[in-house]
C-alpha positions as protocol buffer text, in pm:
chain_id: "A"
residue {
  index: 1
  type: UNK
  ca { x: 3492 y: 8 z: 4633 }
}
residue {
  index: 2
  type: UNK
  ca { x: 3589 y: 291 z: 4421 }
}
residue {
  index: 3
  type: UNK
  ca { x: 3555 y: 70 z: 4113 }
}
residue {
  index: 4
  type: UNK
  ca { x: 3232 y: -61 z: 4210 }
}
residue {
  index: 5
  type: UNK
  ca { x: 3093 y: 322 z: 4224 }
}
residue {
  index: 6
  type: UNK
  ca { x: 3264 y: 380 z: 3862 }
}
residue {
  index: 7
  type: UNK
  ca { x: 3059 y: 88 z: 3747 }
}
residue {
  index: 8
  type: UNK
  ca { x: 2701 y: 244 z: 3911 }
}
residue {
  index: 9
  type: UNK
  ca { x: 2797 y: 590 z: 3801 }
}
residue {
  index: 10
  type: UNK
  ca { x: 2878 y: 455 z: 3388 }
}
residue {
  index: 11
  type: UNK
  ca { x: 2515 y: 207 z: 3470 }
}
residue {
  index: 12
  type: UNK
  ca { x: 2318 y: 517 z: 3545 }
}
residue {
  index: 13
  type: UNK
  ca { x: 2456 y: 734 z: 3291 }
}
residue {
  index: 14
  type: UNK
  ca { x: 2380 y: 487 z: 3006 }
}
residue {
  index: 15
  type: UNK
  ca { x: 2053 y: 377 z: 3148 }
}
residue {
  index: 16
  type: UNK
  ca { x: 1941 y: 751 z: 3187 }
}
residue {
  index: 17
  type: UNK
  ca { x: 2084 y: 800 z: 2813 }
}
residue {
  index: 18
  type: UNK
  ca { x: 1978 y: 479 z: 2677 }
}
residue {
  index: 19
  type: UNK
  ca { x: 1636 y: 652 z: 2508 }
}
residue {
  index: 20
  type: UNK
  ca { x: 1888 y: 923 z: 2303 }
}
residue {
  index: 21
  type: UNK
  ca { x: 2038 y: 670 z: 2162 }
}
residue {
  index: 22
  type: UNK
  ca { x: 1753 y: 437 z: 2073 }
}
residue {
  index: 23
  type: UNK
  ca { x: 1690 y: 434 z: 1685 }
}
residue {
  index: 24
  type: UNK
  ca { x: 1463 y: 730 z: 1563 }
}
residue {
  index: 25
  type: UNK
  ca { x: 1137 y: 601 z: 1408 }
}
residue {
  index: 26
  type: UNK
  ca { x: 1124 y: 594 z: 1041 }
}
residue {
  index: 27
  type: UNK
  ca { x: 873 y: 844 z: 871 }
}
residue {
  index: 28
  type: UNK
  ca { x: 640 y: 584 z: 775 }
}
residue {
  index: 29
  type: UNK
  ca { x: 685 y: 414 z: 1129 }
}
residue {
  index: 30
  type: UNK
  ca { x: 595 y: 758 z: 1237 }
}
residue {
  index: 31
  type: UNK
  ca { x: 260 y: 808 z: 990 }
}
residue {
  index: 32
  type: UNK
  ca { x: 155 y: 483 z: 1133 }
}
residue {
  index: 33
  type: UNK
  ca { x: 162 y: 601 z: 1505 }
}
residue {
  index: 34
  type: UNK
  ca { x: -31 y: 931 z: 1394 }
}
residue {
  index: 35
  type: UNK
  ca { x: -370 y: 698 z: 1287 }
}
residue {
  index: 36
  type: UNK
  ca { x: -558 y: 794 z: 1209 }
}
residue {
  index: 37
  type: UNK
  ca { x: -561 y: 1129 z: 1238 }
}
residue {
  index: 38
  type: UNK
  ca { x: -346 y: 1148 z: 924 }
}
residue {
  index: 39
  type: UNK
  ca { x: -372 y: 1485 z: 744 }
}
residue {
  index: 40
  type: UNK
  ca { x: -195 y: 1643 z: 439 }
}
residue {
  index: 41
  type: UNK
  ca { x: 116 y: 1664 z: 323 }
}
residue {
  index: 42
  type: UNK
  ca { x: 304 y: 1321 z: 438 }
}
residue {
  index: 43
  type: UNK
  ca { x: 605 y: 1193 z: 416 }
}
residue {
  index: 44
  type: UNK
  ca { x: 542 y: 1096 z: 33 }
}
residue {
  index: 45
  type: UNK
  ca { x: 806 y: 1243 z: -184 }
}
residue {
  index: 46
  type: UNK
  ca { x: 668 y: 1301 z: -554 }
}
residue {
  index: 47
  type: UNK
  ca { x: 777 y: 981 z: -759 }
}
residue {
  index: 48
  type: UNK
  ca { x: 932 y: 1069 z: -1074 }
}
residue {
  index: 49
  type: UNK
  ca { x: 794 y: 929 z: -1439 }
}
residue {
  index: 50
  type: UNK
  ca { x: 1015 y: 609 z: -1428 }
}
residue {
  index: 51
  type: UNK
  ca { x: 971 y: 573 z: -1053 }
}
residue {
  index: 52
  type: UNK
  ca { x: 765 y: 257 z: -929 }
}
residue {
  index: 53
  type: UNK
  ca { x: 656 y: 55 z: -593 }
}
residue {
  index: 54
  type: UNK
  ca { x: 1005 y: -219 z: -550 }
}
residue {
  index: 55
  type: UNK
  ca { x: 935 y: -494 z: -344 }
}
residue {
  index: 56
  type: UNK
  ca { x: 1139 y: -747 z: -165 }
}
residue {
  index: 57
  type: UNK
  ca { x: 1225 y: -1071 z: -335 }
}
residue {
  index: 58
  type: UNK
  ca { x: 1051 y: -1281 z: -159 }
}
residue {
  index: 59
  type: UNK
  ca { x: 699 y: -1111 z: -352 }
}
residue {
  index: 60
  type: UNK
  ca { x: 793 y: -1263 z: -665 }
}
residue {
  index: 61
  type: UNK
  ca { x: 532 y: -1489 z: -836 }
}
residue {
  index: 62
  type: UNK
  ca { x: 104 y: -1513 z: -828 }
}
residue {
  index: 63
  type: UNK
  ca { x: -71 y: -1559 z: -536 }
}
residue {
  index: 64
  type: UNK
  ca { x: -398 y: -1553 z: -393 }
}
residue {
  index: 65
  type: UNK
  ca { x: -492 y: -1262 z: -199 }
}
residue {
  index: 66
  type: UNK
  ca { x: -803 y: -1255 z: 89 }
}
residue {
  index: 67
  type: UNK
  ca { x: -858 y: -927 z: 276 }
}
residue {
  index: 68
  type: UNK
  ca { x: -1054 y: -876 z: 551 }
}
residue {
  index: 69
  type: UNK
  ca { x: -1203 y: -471 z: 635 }
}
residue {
  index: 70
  type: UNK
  ca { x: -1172 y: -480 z: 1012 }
}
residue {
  index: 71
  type: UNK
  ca { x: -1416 y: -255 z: 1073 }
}
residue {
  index: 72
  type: UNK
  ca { x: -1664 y: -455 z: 961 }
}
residue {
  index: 73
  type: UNK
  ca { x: -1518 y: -805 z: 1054 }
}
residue {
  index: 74
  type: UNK
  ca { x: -1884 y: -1000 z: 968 }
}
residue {
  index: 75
  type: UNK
  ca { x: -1858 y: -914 z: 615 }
}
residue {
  index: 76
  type: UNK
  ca { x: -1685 y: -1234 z: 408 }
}
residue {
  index: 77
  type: UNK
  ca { x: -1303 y: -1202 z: 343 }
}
residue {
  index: 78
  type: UNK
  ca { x: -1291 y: -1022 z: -28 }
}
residue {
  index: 79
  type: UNK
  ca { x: -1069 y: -1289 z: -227 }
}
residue {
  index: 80
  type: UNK
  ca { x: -887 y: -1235 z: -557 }
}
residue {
  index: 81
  type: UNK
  ca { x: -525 y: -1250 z: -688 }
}
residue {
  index: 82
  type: UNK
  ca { x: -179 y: -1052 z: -719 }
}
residue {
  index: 83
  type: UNK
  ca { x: 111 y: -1056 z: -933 }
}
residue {
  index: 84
  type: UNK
  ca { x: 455 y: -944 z: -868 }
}
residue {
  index: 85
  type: UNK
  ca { x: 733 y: -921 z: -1163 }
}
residue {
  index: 86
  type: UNK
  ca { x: 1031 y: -796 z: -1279 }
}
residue {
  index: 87
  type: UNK
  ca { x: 1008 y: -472 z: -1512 }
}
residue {
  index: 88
  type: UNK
  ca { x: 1244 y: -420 z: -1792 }
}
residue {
  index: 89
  type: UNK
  ca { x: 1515 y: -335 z: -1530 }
}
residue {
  index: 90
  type: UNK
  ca { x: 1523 y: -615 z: -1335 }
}
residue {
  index: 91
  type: UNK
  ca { x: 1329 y: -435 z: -1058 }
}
residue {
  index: 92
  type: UNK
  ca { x: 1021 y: -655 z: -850 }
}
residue {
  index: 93
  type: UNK
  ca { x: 742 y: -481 z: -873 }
}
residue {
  index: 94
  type: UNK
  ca { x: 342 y: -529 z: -863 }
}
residue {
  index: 95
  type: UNK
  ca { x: 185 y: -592 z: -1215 }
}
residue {
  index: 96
  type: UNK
  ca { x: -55 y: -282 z: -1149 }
}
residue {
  index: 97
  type: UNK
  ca { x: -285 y: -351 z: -1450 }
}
residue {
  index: 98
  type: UNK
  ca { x: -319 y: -713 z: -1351 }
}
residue {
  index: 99
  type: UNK
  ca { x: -361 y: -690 z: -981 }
}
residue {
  index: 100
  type: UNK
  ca { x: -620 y: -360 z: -1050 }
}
residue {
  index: 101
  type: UNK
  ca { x: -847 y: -554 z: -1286 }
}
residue {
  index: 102
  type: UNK
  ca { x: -858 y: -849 z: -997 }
}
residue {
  index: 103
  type: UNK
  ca { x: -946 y: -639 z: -778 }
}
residue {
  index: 104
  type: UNK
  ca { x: -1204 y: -473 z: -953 }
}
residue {
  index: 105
  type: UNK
  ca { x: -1347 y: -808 z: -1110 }
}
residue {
  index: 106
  type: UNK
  ca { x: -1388 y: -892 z: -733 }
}
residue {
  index: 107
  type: UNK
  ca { x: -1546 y: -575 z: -650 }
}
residue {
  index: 108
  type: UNK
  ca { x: -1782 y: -486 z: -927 }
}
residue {
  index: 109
  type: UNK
  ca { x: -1784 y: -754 z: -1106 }
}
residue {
  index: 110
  type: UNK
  ca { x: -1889 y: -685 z: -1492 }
}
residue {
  index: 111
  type: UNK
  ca { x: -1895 y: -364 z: -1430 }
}
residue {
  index: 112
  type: UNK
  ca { x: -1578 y: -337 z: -1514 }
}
residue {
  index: 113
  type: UNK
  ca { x: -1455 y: -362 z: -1873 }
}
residue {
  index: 114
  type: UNK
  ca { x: -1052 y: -321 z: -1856 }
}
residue {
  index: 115
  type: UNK
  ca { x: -745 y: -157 z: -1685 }
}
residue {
  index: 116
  type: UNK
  ca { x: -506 y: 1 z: -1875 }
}
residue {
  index: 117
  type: UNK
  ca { x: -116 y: 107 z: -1770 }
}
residue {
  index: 118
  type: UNK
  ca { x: 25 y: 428 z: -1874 }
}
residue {
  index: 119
  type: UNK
  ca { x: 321 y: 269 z: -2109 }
}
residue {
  index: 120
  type: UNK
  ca { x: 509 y: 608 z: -2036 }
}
residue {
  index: 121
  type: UNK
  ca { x: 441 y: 576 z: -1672 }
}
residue {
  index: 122
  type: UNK
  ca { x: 403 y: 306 z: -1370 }
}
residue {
  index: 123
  type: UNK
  ca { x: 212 y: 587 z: -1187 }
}
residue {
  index: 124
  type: UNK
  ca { x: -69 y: 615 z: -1437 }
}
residue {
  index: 125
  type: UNK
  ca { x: -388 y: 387 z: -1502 }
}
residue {
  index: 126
  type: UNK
  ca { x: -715 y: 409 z: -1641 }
}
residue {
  index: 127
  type: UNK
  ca { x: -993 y: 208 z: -1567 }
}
residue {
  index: 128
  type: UNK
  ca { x: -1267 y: 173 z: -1855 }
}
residue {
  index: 129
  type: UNK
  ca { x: -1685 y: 83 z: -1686 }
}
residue {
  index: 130
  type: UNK
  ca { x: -1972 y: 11 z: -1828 }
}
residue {
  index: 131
  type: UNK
  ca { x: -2219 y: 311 z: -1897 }
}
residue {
  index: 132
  type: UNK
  ca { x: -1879 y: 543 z: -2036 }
}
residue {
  index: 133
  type: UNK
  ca { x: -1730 y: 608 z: -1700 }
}
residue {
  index: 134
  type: UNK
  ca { x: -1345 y: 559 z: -1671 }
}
residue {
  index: 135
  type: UNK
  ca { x: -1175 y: 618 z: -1373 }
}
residue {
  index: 136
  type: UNK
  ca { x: -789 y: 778 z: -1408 }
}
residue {
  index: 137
  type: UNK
  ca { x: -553 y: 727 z: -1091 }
}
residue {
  index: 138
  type: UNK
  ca { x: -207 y: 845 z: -1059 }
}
residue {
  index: 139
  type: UNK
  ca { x: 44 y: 854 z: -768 }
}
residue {
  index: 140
  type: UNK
  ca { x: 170 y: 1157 z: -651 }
}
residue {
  index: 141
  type: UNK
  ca { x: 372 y: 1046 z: -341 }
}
residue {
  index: 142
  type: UNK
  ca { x: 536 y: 732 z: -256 }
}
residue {
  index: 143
  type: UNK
  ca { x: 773 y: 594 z: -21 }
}
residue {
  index: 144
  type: UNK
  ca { x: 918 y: 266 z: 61 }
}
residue {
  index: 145
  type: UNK
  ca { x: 1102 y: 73 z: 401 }
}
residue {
  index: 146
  type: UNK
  ca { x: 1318 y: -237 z: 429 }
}
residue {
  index: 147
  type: UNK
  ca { x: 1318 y: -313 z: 750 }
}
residue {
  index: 148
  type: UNK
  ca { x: 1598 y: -527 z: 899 }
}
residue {
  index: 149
  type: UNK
  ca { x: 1358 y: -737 z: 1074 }
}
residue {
  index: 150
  type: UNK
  ca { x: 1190 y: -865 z: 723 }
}
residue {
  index: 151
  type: UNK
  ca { x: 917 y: -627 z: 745 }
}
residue {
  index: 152
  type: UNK
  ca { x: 846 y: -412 z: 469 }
}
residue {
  index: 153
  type: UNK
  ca { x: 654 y: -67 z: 440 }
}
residue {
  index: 154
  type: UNK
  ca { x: 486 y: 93 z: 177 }
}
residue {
  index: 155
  type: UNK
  ca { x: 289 y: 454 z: 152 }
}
residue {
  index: 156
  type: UNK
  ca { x: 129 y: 548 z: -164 }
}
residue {
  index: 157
  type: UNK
  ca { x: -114 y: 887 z: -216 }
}
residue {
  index: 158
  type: UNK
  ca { x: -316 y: 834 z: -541 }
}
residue {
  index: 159
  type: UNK
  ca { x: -494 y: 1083 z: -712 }
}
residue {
  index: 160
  type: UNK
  ca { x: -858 y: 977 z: -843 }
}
residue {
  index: 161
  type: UNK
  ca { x: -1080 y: 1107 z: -1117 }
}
residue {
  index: 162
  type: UNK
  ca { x: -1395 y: 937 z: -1229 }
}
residue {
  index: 163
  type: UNK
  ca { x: -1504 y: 1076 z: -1535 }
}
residue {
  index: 164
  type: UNK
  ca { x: -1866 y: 1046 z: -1730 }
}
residue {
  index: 165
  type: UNK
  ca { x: -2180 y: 1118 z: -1767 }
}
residue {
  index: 166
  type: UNK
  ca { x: -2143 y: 1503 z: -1554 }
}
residue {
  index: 167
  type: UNK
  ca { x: -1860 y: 1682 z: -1364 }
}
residue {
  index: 168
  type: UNK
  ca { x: -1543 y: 1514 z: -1319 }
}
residue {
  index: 169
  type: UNK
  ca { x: -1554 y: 1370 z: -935 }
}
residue {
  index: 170
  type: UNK
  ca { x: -1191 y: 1413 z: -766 }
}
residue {
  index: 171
  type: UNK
  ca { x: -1080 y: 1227 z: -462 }
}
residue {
  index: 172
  type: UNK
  ca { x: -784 y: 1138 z: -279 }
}
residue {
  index: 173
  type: UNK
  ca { x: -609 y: 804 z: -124 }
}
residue {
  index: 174
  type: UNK
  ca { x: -342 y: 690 z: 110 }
}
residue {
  index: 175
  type: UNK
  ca { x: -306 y: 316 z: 174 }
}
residue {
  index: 176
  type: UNK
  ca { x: 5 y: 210 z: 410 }
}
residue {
  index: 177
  type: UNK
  ca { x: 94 y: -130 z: 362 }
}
residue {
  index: 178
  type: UNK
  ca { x: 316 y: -362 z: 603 }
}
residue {
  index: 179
  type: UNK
  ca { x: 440 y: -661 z: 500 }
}
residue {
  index: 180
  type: UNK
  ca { x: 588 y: -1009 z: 688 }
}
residue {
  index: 181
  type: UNK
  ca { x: 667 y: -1339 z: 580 }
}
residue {
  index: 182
  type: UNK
  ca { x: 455 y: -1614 z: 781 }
}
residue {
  index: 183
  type: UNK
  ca { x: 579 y: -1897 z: 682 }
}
residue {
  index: 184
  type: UNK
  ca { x: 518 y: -1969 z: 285 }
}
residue {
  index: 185
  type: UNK
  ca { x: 271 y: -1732 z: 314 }
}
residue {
  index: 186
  type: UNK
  ca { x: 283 y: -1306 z: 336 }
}
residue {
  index: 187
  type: UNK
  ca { x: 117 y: -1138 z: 636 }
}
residue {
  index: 188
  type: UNK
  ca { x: -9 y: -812 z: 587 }
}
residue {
  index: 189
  type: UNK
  ca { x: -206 y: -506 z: 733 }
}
residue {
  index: 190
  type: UNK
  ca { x: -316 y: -168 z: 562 }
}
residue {
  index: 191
  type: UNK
  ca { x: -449 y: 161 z: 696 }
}
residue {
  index: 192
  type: UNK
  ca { x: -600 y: 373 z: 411 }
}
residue {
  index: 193
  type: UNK
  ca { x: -735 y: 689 z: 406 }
}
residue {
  index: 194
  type: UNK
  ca { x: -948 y: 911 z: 222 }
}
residue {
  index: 195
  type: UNK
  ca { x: -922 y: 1282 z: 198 }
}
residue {
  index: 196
  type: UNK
  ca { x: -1095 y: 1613 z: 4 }
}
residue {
  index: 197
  type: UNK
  ca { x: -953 y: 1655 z: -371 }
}
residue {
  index: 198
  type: UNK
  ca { x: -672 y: 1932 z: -387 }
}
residue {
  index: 199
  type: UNK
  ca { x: -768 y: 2303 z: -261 }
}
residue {
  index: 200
  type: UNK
  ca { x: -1117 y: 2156 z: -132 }
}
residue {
  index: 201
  type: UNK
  ca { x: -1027 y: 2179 z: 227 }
}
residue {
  index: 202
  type: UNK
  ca { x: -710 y: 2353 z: 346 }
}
residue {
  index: 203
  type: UNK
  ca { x: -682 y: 2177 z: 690 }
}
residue {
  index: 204
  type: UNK
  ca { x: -618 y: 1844 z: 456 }
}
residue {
  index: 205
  type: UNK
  ca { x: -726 y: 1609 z: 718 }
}
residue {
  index: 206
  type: UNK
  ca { x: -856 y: 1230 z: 639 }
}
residue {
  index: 207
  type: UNK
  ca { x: -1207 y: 1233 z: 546 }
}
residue {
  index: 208
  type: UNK
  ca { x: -1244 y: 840 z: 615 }
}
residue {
  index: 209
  type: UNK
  ca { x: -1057 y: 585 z: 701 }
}
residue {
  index: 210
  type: UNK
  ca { x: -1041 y: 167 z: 711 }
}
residue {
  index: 211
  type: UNK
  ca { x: -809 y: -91 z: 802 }
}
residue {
  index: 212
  type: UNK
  ca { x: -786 y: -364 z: 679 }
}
residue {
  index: 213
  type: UNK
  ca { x: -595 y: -744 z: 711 }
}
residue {
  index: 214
  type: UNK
  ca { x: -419 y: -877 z: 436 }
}
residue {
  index: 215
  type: UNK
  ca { x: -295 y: -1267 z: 365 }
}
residue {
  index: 216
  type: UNK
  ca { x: -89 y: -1388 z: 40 }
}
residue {
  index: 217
  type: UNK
  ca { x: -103 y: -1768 z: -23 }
}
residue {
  index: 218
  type: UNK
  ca { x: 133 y: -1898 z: -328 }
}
residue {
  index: 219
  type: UNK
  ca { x: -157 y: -1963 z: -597 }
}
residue {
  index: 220
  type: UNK
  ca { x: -238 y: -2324 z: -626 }
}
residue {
  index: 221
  type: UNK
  ca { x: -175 y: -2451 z: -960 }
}
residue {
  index: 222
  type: UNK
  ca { x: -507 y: -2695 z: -921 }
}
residue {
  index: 223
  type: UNK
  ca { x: -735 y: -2389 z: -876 }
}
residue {
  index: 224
  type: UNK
  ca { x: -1012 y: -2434 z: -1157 }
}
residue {
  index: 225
  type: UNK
  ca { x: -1096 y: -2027 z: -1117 }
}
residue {
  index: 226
  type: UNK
  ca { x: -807 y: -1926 z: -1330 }
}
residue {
  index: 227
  type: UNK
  ca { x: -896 y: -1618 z: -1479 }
}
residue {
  index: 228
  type: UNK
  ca { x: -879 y: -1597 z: -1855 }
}
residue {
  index: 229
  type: UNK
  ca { x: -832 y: -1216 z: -1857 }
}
residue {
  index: 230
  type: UNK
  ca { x: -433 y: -1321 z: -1738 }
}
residue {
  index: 231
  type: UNK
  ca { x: -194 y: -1219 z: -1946 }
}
């Protein structure tokens, strides 16, 4: 008898202590419970110059990308592709001038002339339009999550500038990314967020904000729209 009240007593203590010693939420696990009221600063850490987006292995190689904005869930899927290589270190990461000029192509069609990288820096681009309007993005706060259970997280705040004709026009956006394999294929969903450029609003909350549903298909080698801007 005595042992069976030992047993209850140990039950109750660990059941009433069981959610101390459940595993904390991760920042980004954290951001993604606050949408979307997401406001200014997050858990970004400033990359440094050398600093770049790593992905898992299992992102390697081209693929065909279709997103879907579900907030508006009647428009048609936006389709276009995405490459993922290794840098000079050995590192898997996106080819950012590639995958921005797909992306673009997709969006705005010839409107669009070129995307360039920053050869000093993965956190820099410039994107040249038609009409002399270029549009210069850098990243000024990044962080990454491998998840044990083969998810994978990504947060990136990008700083935007469209130059031209006029004032320069300032804005700034946070997409969070998760990431699962689904078979041969990668599963994805993104919450993004726009928000005032710097010192325009001191309460730093979202302006806007989408979400979006993401699927990566290995590219089919018999697809006849092979782009000849690929490198």
């Amino acid at each position: 008898m005595r042992v069976l009240l030992l047993l209850l007593m140990v039950a109750s203590i660990l059941l009433s202590a069981g959610t101390s010693w459940a595993a904390k939420p991760t920042p980004l696990e954290q951001r993604l419970t606050s949408w979307p009221e997401w406001q200014l600063p997050g858990p970004l850490p400033r990359p440094a110059t050398h600093d770049d987006l790593i992905y898992p292995d299992w992102f390697e190689g081209l693929w065909d990308l279709e997103s879907i904005d579900l907030d508006t869930p009647d428009d048609p899927p936006l389709t276009h592709q995405a490459r993922f290589h290794r840098d000079a270190n050995g590192r898997l990461v996106g080819d950012r001038s590639f995958n921005a000029t797909s992306i673009g192509l997709a969006l705005l069609g010839d409107q669009l002339l070129r995307v360039e990288t920053d050869p000093s820096s993965a956190n820099r681009q410039m994107a040249q339009f038609r009409n002399d309007q270029r549009l210069e993005t850098s990243v000024t706060g990044r962080r990454q999550e491998n998840h044990g259970n083969g998810s994978f997280l990504a947060d990136e705040l990008v700083l935007q500038i469209m130059r031209g004709p006029g004032p320069p026009r300032l804005s700034r956006i946070e997409t969070l990314s998760r990431y699962e394999r689904c078979g041969a294929d990668i599963c994805a969903e993104q919450w993004q967020a726009s928000y005032a450029p710097p010192g325009e609003d001191l309460r730093n909350k979202a302006l806007y904000s989408h979400h979006y549903r993401l699927r990566l298909s290995p590219f089919k080698q018999d697809n006849q729209e092979a782009k000849t801007w690929q490198k």
